[in-house]
Backbone as a printed PyTorch tensor [residue, N CA C, xyz], in Angstrom:
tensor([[[ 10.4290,  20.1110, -17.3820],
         [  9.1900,  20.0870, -16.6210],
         [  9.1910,  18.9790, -15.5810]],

        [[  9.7730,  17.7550, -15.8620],
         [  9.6800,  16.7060, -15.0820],
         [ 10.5960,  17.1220, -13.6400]],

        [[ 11.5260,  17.5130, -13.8490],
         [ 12.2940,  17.9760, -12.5920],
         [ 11.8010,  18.5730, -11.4900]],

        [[  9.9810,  19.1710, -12.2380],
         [  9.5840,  20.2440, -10.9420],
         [  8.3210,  19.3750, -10.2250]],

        [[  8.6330,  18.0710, -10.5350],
         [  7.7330,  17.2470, -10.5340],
         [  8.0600,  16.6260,  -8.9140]],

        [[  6.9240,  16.4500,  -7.4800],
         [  7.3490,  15.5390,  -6.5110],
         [  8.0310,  14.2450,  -6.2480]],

        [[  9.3180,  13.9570,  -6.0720],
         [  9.6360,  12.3650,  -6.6770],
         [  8.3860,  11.3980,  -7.0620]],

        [[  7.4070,  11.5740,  -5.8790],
         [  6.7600,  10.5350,  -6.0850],
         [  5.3630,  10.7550,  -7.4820]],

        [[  5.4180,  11.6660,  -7.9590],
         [  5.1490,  12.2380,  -8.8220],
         [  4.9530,  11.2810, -10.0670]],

        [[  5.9980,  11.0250, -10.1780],
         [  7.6940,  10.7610, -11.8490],
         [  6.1900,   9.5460, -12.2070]],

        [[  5.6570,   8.7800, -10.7840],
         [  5.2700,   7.5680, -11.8450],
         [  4.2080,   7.4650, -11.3800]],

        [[  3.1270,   6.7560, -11.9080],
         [  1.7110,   6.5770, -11.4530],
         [  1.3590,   5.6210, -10.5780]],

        [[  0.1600,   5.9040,  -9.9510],
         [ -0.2360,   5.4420,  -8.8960],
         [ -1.0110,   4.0660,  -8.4810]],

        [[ -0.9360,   3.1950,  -7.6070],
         [ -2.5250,   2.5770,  -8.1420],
         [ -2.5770,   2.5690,  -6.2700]],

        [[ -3.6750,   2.8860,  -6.1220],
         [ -4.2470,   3.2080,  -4.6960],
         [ -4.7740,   1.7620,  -4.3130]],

        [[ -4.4890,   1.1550,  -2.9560],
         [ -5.2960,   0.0500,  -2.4810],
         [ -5.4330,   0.1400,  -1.0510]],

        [[ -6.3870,   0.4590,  -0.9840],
         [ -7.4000,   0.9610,   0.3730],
         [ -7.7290,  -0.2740,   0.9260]],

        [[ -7.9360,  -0.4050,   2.1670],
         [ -8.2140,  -1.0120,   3.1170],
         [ -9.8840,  -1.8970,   2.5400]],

        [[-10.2120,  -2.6650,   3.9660],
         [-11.7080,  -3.0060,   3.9780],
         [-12.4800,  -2.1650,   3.5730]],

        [[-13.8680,  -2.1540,   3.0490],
         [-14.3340,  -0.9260,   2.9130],
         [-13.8300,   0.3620,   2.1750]],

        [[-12.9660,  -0.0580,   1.7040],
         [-12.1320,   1.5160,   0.9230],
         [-11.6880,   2.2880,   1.8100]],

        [[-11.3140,   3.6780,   1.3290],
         [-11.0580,   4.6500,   2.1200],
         [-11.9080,   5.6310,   1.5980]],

        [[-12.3770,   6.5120,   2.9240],
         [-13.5220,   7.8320,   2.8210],
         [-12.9780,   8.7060,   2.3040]],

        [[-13.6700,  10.0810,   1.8660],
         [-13.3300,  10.9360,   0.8390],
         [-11.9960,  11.5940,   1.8650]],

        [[-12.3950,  11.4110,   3.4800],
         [-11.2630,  12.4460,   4.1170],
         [-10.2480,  11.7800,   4.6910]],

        [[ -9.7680,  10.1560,   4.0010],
         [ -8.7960,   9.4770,   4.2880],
         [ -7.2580,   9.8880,   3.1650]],

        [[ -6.2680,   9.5280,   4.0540],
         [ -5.2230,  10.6590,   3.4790],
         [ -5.2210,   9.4990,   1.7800]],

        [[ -5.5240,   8.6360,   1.6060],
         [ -5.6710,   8.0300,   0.2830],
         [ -6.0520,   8.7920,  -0.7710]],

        [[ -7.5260,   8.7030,  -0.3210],
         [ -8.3570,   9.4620,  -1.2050],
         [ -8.1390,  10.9940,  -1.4900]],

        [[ -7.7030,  11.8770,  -0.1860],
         [ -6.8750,  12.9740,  -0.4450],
         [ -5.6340,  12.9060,  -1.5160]],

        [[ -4.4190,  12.1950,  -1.2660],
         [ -3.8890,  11.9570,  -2.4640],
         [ -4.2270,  11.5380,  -3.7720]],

        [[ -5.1900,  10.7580,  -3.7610],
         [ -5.5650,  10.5420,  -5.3060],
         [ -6.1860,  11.2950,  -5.7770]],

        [[ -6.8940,  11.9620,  -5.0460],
         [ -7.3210,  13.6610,  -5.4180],
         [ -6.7780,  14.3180,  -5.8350]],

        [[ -5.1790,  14.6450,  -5.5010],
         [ -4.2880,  15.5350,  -5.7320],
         [ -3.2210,  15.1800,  -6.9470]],

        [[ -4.0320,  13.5010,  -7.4570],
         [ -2.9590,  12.9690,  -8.6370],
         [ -4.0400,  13.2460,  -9.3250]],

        [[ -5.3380,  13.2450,  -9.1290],
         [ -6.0080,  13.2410, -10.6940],
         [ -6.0550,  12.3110, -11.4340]],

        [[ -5.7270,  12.0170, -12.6610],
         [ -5.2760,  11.1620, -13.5800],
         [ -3.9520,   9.9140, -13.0310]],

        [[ -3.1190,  10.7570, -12.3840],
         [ -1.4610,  10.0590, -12.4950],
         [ -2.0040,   8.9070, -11.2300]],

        [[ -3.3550,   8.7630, -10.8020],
         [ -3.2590,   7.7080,  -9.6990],
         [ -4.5900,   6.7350, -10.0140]],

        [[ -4.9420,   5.7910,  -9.8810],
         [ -6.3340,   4.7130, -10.0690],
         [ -6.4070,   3.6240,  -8.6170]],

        [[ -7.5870,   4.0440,  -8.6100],
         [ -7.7540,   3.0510,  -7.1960],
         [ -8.4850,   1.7750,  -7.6730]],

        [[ -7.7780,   0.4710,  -7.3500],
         [ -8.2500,  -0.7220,  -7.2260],
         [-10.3760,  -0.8900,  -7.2160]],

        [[-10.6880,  -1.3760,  -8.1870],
         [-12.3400,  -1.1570,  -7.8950],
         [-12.8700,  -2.8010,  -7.5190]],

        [[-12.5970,  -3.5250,  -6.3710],
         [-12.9710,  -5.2380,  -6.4570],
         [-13.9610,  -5.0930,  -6.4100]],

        [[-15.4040,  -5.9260,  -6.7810],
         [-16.9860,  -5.9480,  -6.0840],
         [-16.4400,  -6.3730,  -4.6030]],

        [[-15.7270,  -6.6510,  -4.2130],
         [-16.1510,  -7.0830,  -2.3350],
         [-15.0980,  -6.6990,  -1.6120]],

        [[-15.2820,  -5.0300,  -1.7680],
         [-15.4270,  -3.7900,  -0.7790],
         [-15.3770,  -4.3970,   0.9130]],

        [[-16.7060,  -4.5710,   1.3690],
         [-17.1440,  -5.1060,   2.4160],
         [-17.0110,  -6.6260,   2.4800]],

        [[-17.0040,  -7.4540,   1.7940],
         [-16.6570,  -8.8340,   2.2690],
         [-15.2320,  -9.2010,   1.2610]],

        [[-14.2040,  -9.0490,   1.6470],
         [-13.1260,  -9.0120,   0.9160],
         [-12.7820, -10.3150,   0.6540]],

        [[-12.5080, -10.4880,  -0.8130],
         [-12.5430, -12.0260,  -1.2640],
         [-10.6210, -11.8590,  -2.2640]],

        [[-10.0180, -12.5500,  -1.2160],
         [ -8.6360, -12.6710,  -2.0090],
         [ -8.3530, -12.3810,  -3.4330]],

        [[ -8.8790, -12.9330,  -4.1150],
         [ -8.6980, -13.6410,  -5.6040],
         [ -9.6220, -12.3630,  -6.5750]],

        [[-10.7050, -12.0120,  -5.8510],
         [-11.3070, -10.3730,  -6.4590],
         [-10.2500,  -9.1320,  -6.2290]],

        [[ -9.7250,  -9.1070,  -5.0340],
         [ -8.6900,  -8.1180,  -4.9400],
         [ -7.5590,  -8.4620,  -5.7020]],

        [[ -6.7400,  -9.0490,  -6.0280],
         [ -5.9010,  -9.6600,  -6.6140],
         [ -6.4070,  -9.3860,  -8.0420]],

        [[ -7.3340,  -9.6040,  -8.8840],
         [ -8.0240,  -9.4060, -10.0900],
         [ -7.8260,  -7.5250, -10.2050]],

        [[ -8.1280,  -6.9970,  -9.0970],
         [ -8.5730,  -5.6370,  -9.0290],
         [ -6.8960,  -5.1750,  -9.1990]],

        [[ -6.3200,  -5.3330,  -8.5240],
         [ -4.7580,  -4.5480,  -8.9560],
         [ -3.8610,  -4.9320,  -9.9800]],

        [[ -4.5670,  -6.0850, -10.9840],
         [ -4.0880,  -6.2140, -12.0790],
         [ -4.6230,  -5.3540, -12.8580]],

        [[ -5.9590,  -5.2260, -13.4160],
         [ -6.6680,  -4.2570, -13.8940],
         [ -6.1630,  -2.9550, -13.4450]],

        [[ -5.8760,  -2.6030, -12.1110],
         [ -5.4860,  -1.2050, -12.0070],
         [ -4.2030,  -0.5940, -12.5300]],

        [[ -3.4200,  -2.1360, -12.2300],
         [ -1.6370,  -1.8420, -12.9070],
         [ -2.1120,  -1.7580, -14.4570]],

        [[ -2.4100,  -2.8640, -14.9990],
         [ -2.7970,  -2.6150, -16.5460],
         [ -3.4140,  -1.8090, -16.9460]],

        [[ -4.2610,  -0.3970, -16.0570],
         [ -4.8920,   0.5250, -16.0210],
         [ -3.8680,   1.9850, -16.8570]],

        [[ -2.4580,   1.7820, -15.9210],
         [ -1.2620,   2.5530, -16.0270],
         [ -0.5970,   2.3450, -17.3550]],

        [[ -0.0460,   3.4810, -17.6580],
         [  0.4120,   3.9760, -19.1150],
         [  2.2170,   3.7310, -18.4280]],

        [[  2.6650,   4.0030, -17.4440],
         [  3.8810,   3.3500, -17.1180],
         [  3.6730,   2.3700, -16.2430]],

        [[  4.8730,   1.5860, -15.6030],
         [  4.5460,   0.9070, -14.1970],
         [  4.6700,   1.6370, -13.0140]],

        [[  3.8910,   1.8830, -12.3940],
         [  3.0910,   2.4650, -10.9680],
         [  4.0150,   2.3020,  -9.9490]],

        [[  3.6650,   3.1610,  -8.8580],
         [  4.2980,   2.4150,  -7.2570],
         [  2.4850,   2.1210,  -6.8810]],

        [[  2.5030,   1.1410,  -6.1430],
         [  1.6870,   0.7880,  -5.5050],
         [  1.3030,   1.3900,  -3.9000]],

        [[  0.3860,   2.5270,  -3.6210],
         [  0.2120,   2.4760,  -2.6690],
         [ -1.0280,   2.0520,  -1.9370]],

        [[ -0.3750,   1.7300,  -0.6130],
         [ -1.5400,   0.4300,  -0.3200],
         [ -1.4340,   1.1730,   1.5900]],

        [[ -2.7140,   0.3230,   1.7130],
         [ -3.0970,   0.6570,   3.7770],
         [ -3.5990,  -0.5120,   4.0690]],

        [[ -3.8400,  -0.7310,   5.3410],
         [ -4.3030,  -1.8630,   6.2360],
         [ -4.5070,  -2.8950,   4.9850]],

        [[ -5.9960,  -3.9080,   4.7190],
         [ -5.9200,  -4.5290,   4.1030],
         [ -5.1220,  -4.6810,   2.8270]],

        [[ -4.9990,  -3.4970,   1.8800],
         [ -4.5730,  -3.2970,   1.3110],
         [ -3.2380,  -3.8700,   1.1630]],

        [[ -2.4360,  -3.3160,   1.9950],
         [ -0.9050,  -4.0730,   2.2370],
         [ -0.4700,  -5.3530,   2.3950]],

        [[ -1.7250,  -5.9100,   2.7660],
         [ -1.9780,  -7.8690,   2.4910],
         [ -2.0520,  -8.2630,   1.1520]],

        [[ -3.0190,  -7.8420,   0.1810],
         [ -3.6390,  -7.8280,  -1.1980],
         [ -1.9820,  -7.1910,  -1.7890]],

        [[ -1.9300,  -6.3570,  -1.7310],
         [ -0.3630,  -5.9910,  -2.4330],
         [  0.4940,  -6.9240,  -2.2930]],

        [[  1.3190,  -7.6410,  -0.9730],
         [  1.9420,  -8.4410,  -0.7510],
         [  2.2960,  -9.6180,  -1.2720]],

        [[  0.1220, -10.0640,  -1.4430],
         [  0.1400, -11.4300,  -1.9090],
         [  0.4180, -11.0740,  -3.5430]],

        [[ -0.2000, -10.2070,  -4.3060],
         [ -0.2920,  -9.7660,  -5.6640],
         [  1.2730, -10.1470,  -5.5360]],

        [[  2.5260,  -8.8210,  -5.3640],
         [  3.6210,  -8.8630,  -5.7020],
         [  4.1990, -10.4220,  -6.0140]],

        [[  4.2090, -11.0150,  -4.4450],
         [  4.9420, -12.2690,  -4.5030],
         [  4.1840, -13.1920,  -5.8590]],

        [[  3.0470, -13.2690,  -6.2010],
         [  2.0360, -13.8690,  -7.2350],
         [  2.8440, -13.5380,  -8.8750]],

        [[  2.7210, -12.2110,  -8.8950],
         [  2.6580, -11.7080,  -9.8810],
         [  3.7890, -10.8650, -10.9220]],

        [[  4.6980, -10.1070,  -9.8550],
         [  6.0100,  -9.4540,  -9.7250],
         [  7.1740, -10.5510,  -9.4780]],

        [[  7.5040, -11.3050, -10.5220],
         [  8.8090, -11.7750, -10.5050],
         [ 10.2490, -11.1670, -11.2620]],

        [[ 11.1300, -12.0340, -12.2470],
         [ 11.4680, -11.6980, -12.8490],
         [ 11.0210, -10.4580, -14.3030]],

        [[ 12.0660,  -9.4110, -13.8490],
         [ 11.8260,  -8.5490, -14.8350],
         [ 10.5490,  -7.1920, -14.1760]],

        [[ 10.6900,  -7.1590, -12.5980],
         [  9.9600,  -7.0160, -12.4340],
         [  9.2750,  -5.2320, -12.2310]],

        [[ 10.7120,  -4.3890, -13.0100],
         [ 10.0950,  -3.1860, -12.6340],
         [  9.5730,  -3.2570, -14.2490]],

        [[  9.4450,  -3.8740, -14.8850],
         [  8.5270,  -4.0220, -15.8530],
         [  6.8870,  -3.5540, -15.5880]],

        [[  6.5170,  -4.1930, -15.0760],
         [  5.5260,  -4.4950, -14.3440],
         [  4.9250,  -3.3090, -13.1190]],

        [[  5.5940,  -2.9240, -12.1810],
         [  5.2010,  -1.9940, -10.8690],
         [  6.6790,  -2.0830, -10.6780]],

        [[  7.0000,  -0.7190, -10.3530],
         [  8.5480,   0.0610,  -9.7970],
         [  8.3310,   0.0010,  -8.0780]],

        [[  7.6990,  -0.5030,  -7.7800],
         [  7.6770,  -0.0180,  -5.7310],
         [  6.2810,  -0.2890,  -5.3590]],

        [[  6.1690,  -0.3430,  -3.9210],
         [  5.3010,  -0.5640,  -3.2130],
         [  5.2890,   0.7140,  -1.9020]],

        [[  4.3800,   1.2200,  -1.8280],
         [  4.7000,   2.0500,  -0.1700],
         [  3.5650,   1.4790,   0.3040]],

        [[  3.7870,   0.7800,   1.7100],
         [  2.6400,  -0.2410,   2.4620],
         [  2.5690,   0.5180,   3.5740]],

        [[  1.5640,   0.8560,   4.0280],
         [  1.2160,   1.7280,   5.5940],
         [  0.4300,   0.8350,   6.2890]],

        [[  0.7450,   0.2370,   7.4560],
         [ -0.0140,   0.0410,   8.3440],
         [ -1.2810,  -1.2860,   8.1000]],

        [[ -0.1090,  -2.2170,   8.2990],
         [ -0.3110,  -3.6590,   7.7460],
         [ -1.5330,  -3.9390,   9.0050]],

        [[ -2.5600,  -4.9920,   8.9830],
         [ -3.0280,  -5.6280,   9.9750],
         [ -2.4400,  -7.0950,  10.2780]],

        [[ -2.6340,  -7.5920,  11.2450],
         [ -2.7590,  -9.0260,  11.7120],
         [ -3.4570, -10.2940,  11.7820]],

        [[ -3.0660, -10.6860,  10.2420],
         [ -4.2120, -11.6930,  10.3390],
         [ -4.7290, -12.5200,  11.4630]],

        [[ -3.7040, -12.3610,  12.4260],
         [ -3.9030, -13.9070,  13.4200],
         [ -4.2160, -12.9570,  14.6890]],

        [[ -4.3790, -11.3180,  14.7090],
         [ -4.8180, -10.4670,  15.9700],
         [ -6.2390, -10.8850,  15.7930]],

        [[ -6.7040, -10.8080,  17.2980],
         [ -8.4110, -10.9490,  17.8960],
         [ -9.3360, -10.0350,  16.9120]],

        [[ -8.8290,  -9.0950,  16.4940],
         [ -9.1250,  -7.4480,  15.9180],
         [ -9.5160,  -7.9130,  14.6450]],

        [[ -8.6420,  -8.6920,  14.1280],
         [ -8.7890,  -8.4250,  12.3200],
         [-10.3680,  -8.9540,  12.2020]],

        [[-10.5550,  -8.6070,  10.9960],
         [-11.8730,  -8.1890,  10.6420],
         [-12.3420,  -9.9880,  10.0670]],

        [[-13.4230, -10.3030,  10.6520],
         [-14.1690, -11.8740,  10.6700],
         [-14.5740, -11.5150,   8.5230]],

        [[-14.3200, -10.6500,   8.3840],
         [-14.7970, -10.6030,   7.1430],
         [-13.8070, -10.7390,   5.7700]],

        [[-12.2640, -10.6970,   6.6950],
         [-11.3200, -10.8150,   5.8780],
         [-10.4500, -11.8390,   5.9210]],

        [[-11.0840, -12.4440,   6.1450],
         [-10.6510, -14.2180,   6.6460],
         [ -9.5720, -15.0730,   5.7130]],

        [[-10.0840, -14.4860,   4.8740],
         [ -8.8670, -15.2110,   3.5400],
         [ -8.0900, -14.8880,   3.3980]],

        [[ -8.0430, -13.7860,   3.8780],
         [ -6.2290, -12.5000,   3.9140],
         [ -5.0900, -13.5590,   4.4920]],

        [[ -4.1640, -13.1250,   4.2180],
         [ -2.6630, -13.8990,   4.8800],
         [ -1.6340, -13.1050,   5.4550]],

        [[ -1.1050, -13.2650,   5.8060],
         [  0.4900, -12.4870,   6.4690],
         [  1.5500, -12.7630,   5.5230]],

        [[  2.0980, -11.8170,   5.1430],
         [  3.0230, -11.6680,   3.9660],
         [  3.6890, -13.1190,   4.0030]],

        [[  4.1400, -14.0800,   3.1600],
         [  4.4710, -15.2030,   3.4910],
         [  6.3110, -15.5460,   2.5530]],

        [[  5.9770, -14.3470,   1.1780],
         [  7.5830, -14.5480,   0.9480],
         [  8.1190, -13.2640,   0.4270]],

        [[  9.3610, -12.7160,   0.0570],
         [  9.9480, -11.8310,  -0.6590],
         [  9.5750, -11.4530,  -1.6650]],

        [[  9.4220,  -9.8320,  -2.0800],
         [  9.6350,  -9.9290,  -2.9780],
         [  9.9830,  -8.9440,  -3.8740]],

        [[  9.4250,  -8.4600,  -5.3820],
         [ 11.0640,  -8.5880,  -6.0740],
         [ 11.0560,  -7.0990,  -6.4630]],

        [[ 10.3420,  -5.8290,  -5.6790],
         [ 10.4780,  -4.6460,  -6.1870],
         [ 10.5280,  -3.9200,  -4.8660]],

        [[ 11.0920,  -2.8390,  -4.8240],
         [ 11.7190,  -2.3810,  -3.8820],
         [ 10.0800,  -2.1580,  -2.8550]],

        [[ 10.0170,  -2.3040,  -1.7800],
         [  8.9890,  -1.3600,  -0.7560],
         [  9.3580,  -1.4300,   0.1430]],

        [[  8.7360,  -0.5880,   1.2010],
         [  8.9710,   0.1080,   2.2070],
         [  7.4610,  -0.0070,   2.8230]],

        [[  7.5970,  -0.3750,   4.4260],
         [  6.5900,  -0.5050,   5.0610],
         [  6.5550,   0.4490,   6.3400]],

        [[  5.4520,   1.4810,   6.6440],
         [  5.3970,   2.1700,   7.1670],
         [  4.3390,   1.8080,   8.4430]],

        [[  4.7310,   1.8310,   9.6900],
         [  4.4340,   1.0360,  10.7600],
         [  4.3410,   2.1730,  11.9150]],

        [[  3.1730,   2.1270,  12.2480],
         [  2.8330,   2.9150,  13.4150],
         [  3.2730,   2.1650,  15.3440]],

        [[  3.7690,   2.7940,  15.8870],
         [  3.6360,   2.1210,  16.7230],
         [  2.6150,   1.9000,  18.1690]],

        [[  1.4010,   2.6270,  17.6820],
         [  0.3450,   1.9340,  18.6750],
         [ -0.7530,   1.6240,  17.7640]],

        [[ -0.4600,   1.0980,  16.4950],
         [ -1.3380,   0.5230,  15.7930],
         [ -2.4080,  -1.0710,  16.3430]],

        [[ -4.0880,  -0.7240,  16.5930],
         [ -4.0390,  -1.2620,  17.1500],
         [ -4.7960,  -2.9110,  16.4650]],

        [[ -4.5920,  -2.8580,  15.5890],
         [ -4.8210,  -4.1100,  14.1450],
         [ -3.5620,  -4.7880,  13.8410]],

        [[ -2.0380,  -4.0340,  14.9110],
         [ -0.7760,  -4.7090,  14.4740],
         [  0.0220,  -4.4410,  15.0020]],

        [[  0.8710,  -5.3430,  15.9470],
         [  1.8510,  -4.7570,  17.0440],
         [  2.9970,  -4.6470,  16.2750]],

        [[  4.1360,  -3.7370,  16.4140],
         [  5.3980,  -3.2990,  15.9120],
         [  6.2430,  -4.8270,  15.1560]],

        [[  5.9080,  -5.3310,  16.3360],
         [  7.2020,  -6.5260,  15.8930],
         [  6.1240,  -7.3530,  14.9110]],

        [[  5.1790,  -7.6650,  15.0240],
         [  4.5040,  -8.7240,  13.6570],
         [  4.3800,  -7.7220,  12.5230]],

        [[  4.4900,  -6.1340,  12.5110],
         [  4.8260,  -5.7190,  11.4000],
         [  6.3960,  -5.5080,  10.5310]],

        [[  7.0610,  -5.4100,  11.8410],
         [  8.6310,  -5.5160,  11.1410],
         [  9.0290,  -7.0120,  10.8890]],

        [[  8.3230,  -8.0610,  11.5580],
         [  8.7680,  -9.5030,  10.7420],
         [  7.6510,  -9.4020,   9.6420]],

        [[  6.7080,  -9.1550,   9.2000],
         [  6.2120,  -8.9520,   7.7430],
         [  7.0280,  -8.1120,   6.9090]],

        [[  7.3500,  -7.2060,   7.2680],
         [  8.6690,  -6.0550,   7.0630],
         [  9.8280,  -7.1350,   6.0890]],

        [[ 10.0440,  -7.9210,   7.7550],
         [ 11.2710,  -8.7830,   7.0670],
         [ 11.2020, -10.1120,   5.7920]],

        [[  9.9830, -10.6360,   6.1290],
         [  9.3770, -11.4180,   4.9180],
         [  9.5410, -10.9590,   3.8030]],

        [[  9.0850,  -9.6700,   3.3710],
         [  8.8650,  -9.1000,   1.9590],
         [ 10.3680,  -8.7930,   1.8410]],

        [[ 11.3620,  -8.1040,   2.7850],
         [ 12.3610,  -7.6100,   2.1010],
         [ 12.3430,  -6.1270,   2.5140]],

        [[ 11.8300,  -5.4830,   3.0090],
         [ 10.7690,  -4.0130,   3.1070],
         [ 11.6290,  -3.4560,   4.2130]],

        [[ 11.8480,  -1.9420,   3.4630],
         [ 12.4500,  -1.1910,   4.3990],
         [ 11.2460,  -0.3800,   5.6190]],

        [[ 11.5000,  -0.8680,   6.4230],
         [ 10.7470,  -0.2500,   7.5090],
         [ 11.1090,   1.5000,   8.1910]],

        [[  9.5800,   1.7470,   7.8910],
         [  9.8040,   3.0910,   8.6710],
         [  8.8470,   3.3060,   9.7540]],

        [[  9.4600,   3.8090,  10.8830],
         [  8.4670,   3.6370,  12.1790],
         [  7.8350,   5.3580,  12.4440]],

        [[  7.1330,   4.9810,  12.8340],
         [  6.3930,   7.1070,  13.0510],
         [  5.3040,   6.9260,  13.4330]],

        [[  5.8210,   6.4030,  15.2030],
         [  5.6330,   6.6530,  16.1160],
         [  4.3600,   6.3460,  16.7230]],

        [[  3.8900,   7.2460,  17.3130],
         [  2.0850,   6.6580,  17.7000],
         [  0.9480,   7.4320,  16.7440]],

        [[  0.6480,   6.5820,  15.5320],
         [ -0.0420,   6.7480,  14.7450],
         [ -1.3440,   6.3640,  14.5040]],

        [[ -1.9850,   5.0260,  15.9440],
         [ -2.9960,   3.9680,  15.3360],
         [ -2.5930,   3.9960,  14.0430]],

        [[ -3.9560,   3.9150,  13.5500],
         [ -4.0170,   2.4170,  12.6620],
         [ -3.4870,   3.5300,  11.0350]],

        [[ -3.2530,   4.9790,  11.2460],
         [ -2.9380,   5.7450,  10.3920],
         [ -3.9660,   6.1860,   9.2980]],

        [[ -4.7810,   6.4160,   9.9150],
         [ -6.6750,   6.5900,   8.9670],
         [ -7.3730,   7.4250,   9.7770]],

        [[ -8.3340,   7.5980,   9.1690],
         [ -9.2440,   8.8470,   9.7940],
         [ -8.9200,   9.0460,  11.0820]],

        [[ -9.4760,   8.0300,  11.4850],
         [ -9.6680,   7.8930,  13.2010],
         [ -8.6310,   8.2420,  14.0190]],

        [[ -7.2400,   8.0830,  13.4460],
         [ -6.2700,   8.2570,  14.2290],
         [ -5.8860,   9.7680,  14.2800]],

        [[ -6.6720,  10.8220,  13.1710],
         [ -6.5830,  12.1080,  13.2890],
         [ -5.2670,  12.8100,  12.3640]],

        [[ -4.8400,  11.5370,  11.0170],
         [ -3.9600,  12.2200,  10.6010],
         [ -3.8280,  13.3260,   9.4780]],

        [[ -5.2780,  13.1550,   9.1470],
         [ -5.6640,  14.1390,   8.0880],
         [ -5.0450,  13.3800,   6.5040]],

        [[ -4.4460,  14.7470,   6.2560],
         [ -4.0040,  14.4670,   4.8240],
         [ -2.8070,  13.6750,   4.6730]],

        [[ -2.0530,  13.7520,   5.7510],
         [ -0.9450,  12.7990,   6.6200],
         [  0.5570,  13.4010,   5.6520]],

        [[  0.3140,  14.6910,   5.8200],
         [  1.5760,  15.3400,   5.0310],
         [  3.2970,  14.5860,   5.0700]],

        [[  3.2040,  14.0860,   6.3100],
         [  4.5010,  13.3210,   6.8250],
         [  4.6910,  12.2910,   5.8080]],

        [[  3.8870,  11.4950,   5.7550],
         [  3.2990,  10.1110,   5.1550],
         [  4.1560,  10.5210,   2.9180]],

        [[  3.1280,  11.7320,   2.9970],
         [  3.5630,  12.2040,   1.6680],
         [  5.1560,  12.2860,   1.4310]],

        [[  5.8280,  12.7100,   2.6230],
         [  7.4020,  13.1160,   2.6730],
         [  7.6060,  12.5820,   2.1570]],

        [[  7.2540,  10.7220,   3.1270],
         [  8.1800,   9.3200,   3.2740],
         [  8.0450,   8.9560,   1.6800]],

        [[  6.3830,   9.1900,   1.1160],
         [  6.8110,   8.0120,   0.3380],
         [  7.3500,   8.6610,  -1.1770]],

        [[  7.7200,  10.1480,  -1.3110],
         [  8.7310,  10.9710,  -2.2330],
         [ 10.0280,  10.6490,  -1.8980]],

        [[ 10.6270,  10.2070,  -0.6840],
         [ 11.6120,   9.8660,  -0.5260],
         [ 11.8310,   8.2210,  -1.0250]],

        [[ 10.5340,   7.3740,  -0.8460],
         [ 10.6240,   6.2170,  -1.3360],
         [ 11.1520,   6.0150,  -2.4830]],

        [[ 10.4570,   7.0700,  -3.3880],
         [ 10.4120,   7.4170,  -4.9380],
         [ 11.6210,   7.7340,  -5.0920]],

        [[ 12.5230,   8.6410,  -4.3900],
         [ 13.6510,   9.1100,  -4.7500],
         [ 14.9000,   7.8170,  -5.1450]],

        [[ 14.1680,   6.7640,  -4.5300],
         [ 15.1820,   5.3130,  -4.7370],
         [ 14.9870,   4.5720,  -6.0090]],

        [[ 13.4040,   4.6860,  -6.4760],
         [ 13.2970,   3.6700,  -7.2000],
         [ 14.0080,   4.4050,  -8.7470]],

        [[ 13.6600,   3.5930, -10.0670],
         [ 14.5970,   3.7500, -11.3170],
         [ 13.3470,   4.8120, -12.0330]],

        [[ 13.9920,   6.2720, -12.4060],
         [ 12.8440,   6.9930, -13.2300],
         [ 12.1890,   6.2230, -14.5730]],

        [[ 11.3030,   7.0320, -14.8220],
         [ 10.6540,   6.0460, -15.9660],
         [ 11.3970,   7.3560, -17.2730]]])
């Protein structure tokens, strides 16, 4: 049965949505729709005023949520909060813990753009120790190409570029973002089955 399973399938999910979450018709929430059970989205109280150390609380609870260790998928804020979690939390021993990361569409802490409300956020600052892959639009407009492929290079993160996407969320018109789904079954296809 497992064989007829989508790579990214094999292991469970933990969803980490941006500022504000993601809306019912963001390709997130579409996927976790389509996992049901096999996926859990991060629940912090500060949604709208994003407080480091609550998000960080929230994807422990969500990993410890999981009956195996998860890939982590994460968007805009999200991919900050993952970053810092991993390097925090994911050391030695670490597909113990979370097997992967798929990061879409990092912001800039230090762009004019980023949000006055997410002030405590950081820019990926070291390596770290489970495989991910960062998926980078290139007219994203919360993050120019190159401050996402040197965050890219910080973590260790295989970069995948696709093209003119904005910010890869509603707005940018990608829907359910079927492409997006390819990449990150192919992500899966790397990491160790459970």
């Amino acid at each position: 049965m497992e064989e007829q399973l989508r790579p990214a399938d094999r292991h469970p999910w933990v969803v980490v949505p941006g500022i504000w979450g993601s809306d019912p018709e963001h390709w997130q929430s579409r996927w976790q729709d389509e996992r049901a059970d096999g996926a859990v989205r991060i629940a912090p109280r500060s949604w709208s005023d994003p407080e480091p150390g609550d998000w960080s609380r929230a994807i422990t609870e969500a990993v410890d949520a999981c009956s195996r260790p998860p890939v982590l998928v994460a968007h805009s804020l999200g991919v900050l909060a993952v970053a810092d979690w991993l390097a925090e939390h994911v050391v030695d021993g670490a597909h113990e813990r979370v097997v992967g990361a798929f990061l879409v569409a990092p912001p800039d802490p230090g762009a004019p753009v980023f949000p006055a409300e997410a002030a405590g956020f950081r820019a990926p600052r070291r390596p770290v120790a489970v495989p991910t892959v960062l998926v980078v639009s290139d007219d994203d407009p919360y993050c120019s190409v190159d401050r996402a492929v040197a965050f890219a290079g910080t973590l260790g993160s295989r970069v995948v570029r696709v093209g003119d996407r904005q910010h890869v969320n509603v707005a940018s018109g990608v829907g359910a973002w079927d492409e997006g789904r390819r990449l990150l079954d192919d992500f899966a296809e790397s990491l160790p089955r459970p």
